[in-house]
C-alpha positions in Angstrom: 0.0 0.0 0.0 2.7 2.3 0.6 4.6 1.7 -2.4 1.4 2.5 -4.6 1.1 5.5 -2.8 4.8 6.6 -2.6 3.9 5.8 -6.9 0.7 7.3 -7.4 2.5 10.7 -5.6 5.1 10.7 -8.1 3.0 10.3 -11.2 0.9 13.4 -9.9 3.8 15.5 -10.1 5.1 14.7 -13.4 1.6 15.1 -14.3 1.8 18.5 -12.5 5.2 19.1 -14.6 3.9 17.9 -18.3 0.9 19.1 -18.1 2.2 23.0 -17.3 4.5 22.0 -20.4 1.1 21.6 -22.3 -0.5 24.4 -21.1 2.1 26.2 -22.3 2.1 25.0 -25.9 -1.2 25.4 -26.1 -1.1 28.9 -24.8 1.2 29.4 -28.0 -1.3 27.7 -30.6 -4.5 29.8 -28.8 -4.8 32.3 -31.6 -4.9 29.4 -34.5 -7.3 27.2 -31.9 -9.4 29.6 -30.4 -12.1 28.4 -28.0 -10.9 25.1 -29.1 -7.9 24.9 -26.2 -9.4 24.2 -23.2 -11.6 21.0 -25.2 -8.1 19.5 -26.0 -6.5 20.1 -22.7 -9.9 18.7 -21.6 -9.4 15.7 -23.6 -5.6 15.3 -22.6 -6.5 15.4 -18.9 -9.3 12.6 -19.5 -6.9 10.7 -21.1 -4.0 11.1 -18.8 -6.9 10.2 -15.9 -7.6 7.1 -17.4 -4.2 5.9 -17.4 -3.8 6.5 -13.9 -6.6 4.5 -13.0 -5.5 1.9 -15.3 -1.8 1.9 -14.8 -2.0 2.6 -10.8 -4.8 0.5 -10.5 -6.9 2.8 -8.8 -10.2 1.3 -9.6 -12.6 1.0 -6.8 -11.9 -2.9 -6.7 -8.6 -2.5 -6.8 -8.2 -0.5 -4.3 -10.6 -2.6 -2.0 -9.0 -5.9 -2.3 -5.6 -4.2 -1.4 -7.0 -2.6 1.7 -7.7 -6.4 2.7 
């Protein structure tokens, strides 16, 4: 349990860390995208949330049979 925790606080910040890098690059594309930036940072962070529950393992039943 600690070791997926000591893991899952890791990948939140590189998460934090790419995901300014994103924001960034995005900022630089807002006047050929428009309105159109926050839907594809929206999409990126659905997709980045995903794999965290998927590579972590964080799904509800997951997570119950390790408290066990």
């Amino acid at each position: 349990m600690i070791a997926n925790a000591t893991t899952i606080d890791y990948a939140t910040r590189l998460w934090q860390v790419f995901h300014a890098v994103i924001t960034g690059a995005l900022d630089e594309l807002k006047i050929l995208l428009g309105d159109m930036v926050a839907q594809v940072m929206g999409a990126i962070e659905r997709h980045v949330q995903s794999f965290f529950v998927q590579a972590l393992q964080l799904d509800a039943r997951t997570l119950r049979l390790e408290a066990r």
